[in-house]
NUROFI-644385 format. One line per field, with one value per atom (N, C-alpha, C): residue number from 1; residue in one letter; atom name; x, y negated, z negated. Coordinates in nm, 3 decimals, padded with zeros to 5 digits, always signed. Example, Ala and Ser with C-alpha at 12.3 -4.5 7.8 and 13.67 -1.06 7.14 Angstrom:
# residues 2
pos: c(1	1	1	2	2	2)
code: c(A	A	A	S	S	S)
site: c(N	CA	C	N	CA	C)
east: c(+01.319	+01.230	+01.320	+01.285	+01.367	+01.290)
north: c(+00.569	+00.450	+00.330	+00.225	+00.106	-00.003)
up: c(-00.780	-00.780	-00.780	-00.708	-00.714	-00.787)
***
This chain:
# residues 111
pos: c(1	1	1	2	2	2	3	3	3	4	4	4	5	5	5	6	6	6	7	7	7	8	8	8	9	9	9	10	10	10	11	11	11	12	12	12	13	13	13	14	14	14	15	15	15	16	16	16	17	17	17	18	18	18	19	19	19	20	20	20	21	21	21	22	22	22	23	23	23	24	24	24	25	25	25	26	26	26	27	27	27	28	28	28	29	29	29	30	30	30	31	31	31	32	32	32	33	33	33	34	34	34	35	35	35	36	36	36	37	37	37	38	38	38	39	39	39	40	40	40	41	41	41	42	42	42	43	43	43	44	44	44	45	45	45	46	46	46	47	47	47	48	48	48	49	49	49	50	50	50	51	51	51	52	52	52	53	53	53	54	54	54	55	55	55	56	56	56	57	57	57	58	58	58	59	59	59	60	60	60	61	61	61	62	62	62	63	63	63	64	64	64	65	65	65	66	66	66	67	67	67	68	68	68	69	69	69	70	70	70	71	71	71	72	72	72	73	73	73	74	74	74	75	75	75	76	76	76	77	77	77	78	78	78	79	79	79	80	80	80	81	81	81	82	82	82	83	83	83	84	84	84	85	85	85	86	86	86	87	87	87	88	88	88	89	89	89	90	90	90	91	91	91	92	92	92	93	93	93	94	94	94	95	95	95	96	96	96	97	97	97	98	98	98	99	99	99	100	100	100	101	101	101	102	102	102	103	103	103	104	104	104	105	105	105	106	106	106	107	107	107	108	108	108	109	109	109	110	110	110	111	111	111)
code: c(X	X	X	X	X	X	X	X	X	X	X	X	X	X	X	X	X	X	X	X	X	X	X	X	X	X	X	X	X	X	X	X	X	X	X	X	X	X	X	X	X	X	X	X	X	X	X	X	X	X	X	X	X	X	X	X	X	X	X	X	X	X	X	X	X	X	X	X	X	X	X	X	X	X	X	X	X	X	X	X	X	X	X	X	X	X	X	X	X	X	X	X	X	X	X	X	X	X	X	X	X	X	X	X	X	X	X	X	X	X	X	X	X	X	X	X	X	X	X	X	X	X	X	X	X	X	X	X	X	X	X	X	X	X	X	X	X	X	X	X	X	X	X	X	X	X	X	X	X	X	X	X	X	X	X	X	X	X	X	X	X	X	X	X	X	X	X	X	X	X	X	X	X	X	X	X	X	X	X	X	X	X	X	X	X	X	X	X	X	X	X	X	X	X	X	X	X	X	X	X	X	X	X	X	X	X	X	X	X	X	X	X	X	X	X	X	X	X	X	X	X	X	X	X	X	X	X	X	X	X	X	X	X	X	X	X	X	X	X	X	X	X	X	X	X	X	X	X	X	X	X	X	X	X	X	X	X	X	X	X	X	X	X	X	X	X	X	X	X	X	X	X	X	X	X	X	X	X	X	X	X	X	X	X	X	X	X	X	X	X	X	X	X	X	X	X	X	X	X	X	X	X	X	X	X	X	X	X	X	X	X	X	X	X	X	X	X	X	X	X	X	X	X	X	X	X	X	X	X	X	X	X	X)
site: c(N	CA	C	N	CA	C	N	CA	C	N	CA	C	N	CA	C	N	CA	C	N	CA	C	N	CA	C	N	CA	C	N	CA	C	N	CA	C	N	CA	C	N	CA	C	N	CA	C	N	CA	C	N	CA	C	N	CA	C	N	CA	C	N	CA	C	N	CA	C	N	CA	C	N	CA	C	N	CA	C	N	CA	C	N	CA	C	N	CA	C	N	CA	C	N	CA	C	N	CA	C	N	CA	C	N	CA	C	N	CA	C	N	CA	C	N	CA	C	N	CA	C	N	CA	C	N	CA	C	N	CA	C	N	CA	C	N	CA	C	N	CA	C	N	CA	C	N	CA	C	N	CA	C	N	CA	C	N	CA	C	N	CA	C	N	CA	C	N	CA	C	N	CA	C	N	CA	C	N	CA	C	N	CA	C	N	CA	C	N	CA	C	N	CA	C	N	CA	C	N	CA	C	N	CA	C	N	CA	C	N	CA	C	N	CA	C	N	CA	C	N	CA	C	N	CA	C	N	CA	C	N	CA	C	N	CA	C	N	CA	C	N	CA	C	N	CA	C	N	CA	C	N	CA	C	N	CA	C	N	CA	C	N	CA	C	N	CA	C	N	CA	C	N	CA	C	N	CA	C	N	CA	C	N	CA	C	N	CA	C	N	CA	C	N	CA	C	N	CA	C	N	CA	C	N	CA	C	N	CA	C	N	CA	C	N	CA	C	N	CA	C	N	CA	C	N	CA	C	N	CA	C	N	CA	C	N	CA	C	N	CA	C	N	CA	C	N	CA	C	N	CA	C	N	CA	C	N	CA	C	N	CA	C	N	CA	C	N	CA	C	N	CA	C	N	CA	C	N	CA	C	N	CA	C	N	CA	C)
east: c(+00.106	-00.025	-00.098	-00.214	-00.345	-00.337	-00.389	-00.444	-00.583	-00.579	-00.698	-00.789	-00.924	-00.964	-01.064	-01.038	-01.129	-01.205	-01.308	-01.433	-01.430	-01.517	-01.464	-01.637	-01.606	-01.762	-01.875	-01.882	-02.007	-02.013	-01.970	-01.997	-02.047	-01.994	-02.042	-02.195	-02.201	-02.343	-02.443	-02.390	-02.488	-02.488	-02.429	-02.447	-02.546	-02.543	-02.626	-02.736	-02.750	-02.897	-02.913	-02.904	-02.934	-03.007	-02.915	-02.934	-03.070	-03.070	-03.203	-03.324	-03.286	-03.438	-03.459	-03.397	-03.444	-03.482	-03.426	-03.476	-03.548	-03.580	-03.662	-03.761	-03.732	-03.853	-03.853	-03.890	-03.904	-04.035	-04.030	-04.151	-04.161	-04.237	-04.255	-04.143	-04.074	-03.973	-03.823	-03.854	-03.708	-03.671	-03.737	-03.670	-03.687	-03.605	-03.643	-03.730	-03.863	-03.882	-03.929	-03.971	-03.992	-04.109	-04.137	-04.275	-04.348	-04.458	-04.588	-04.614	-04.538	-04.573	-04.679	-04.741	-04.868	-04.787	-04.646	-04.661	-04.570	-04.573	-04.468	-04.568	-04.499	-04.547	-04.417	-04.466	-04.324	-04.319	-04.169	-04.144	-03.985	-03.908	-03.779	-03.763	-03.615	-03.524	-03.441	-03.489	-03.469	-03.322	-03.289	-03.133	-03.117	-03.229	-03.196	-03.178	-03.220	-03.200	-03.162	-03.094	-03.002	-02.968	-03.111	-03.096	-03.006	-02.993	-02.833	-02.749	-02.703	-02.561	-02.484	-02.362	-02.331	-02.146	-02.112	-01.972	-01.948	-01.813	-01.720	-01.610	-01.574	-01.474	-01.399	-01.239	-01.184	-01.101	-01.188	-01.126	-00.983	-00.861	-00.704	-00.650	-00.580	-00.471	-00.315	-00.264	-00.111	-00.008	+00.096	+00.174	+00.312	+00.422	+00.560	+00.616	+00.715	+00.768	+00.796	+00.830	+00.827	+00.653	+00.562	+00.448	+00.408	+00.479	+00.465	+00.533	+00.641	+00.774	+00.680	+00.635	+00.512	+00.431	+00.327	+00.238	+00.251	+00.338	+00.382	+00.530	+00.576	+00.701	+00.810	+00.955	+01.077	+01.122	+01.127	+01.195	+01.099	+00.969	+00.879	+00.862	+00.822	+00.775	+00.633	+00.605	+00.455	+00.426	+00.328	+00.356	+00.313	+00.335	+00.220	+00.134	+00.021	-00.072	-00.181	-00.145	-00.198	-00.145	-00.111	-00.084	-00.184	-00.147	-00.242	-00.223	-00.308	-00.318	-00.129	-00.125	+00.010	+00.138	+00.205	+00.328	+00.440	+00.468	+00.496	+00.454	+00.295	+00.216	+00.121	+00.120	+00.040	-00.073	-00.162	-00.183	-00.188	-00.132	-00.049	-00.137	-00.096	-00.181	-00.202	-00.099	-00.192	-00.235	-00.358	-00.471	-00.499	-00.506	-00.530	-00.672	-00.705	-00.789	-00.817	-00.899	-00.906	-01.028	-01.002	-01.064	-01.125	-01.266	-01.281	-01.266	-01.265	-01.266	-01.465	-01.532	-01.666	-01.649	-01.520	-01.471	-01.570	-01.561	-01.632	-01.503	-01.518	-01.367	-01.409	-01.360	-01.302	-01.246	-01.280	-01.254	-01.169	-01.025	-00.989	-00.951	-00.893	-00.866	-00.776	-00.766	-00.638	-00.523	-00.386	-00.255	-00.215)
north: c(-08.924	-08.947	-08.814	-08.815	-08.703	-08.603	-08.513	-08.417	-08.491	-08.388	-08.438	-08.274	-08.284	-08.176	-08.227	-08.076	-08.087	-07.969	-07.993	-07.951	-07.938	-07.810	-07.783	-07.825	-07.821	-07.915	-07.820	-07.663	-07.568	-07.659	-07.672	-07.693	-07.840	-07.902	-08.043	-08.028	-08.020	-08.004	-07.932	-07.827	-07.774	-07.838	-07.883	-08.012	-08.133	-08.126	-08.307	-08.231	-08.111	-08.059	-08.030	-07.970	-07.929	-08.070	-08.182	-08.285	-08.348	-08.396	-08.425	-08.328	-08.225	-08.109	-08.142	-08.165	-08.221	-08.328	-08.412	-08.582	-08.647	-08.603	-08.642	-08.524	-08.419	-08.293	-08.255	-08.147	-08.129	-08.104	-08.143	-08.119	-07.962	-07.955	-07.802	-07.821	-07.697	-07.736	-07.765	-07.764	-07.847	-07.946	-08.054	-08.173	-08.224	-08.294	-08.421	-08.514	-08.546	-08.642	-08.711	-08.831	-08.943	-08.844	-08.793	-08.766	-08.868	-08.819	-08.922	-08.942	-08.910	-08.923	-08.818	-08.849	-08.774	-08.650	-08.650	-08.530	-08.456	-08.484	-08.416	-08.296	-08.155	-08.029	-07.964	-07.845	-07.788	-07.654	-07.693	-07.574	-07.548	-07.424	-07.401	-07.469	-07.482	-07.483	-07.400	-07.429	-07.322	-07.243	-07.158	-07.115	-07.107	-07.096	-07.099	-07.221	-07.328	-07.433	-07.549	-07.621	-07.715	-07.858	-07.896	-08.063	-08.172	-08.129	-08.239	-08.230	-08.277	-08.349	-08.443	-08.375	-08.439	-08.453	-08.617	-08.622	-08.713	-08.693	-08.688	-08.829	-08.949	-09.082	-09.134	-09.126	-09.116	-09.269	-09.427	-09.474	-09.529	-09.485	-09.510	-09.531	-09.562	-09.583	-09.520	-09.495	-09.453	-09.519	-09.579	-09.648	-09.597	-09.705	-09.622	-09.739	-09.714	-09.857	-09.998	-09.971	-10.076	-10.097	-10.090	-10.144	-10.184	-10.132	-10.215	-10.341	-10.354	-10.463	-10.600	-10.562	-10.628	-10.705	-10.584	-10.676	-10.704	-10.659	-10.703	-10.777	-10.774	-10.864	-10.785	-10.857	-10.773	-10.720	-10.595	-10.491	-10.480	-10.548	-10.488	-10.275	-10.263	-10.125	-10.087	-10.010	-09.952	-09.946	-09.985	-09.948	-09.830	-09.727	-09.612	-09.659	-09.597	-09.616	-09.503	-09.409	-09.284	-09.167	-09.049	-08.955	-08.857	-08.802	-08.748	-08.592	-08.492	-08.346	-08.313	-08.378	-08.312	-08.391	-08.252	-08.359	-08.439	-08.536	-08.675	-08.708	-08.750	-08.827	-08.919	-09.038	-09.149	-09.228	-09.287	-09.385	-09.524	-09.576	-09.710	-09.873	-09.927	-10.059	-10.125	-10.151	-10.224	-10.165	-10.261	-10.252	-10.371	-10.321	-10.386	-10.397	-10.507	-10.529	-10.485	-10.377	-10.338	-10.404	-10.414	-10.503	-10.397	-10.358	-10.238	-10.306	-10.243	-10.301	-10.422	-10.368	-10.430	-10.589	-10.628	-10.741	-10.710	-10.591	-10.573	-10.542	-10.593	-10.602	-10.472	-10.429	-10.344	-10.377	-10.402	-10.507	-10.375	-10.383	-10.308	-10.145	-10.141	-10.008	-10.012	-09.860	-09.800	-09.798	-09.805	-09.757	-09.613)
up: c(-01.046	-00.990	-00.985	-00.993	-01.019	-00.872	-00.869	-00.807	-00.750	-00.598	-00.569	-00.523	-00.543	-00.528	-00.369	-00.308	-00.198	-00.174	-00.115	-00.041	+00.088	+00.091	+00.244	+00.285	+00.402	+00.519	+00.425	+00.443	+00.396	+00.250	+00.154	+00.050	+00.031	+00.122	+00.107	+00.132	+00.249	+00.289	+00.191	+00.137	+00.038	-00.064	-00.119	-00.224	-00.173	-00.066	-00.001	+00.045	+00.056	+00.044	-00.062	-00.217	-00.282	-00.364	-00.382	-00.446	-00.376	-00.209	-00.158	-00.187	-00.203	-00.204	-00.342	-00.482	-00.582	-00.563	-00.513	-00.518	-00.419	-00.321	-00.203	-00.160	-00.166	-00.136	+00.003	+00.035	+00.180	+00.275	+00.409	+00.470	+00.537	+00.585	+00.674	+00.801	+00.783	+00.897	+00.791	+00.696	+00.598	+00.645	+00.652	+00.712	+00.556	+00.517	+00.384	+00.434	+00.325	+00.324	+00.188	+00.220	+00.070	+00.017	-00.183	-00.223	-00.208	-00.210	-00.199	-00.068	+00.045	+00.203	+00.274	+00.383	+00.365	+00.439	+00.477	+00.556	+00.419	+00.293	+00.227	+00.151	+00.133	+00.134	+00.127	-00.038	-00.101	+00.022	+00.086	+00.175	+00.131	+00.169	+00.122	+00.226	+00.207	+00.288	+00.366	+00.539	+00.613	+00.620	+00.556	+00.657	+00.770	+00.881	+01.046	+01.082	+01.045	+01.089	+01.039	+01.053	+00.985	+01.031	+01.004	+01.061	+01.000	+00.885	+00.792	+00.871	+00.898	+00.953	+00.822	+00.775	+00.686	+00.770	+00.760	+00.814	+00.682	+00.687	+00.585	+00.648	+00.573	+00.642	+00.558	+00.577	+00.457	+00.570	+00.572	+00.691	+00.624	+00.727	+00.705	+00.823	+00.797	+00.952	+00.846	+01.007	+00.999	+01.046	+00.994	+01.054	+01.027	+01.155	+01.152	+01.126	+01.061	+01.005	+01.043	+01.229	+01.277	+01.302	+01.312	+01.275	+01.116	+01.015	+00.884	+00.873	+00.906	+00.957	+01.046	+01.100	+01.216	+01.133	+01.077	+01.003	+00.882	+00.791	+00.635	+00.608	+00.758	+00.743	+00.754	+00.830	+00.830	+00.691	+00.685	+00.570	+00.471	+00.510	+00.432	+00.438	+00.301	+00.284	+00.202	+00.225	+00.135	-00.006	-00.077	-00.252	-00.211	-00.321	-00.340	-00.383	-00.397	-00.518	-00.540	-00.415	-00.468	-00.436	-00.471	-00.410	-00.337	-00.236	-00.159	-00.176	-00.104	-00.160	-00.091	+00.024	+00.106	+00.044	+00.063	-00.063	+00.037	-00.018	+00.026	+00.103	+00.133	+00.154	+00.052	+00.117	-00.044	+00.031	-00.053	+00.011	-00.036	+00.056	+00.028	-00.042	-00.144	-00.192	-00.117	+00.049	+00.139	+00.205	+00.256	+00.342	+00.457	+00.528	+00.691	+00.730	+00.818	+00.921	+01.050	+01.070	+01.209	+01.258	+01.377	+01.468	+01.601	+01.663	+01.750	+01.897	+02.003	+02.090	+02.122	+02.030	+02.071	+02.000	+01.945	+01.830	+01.727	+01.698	+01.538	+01.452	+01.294	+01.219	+01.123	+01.112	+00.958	+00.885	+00.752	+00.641	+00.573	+00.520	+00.377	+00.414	+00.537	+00.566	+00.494	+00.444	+00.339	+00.452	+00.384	+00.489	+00.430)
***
């Protein structure tokens, strides 16, 4: 199984600004906004201030075997199906239903 490459938070973010300041434009202040809007006007993008907020959700759960046993059945075990950057760690072909405490579901979490 492949390599995985990662990005650290600084670089992400400068990528998700670089790509919006081409494709959406910025207002005074560097905020993004839509062209053609009446408040849109070519300004850089500030280095003092940094209204992006960019978070990063890789959604998984972790389980210990007697919770796989539980929900995939006695002596059930995990497929691989991917390898992950840390060695012998994967992540697994099944996927679970989480449920939040507000009864909102999460469809297709990775294991």
């Amino acid at each position: 199984m492949g390599t995985t490459a990662t990005l650290n938070r600084t670089d992400v973010e400068r990528i998700v600004r670089d790509v919006l300041t081409r494709h959406v434009g910025n207002a005074p202040g560097g905020i993004p906004v839509l062209r053609g809007s009446a408040s849109a006007a070519p300004a850089p993008v500030l280095a003092t201030r940094n209204p992006l907020v960019v978070n990063i959700s890789a959604r998984h759960v972790h389980l210990t075997q007697e919770h796989v046993e539980i929900l995939f059945g006695k002596g059930a075990t995990l497929t691989p199906e991917k390898d992950l950057y840390q060695d012998g760690y994967y992540a697994a072909a099944e996927t679970v239903a989480v449920v939040g405490p507000r009864r909102r579901m999460i469809p297709n979490v990775r294991v």
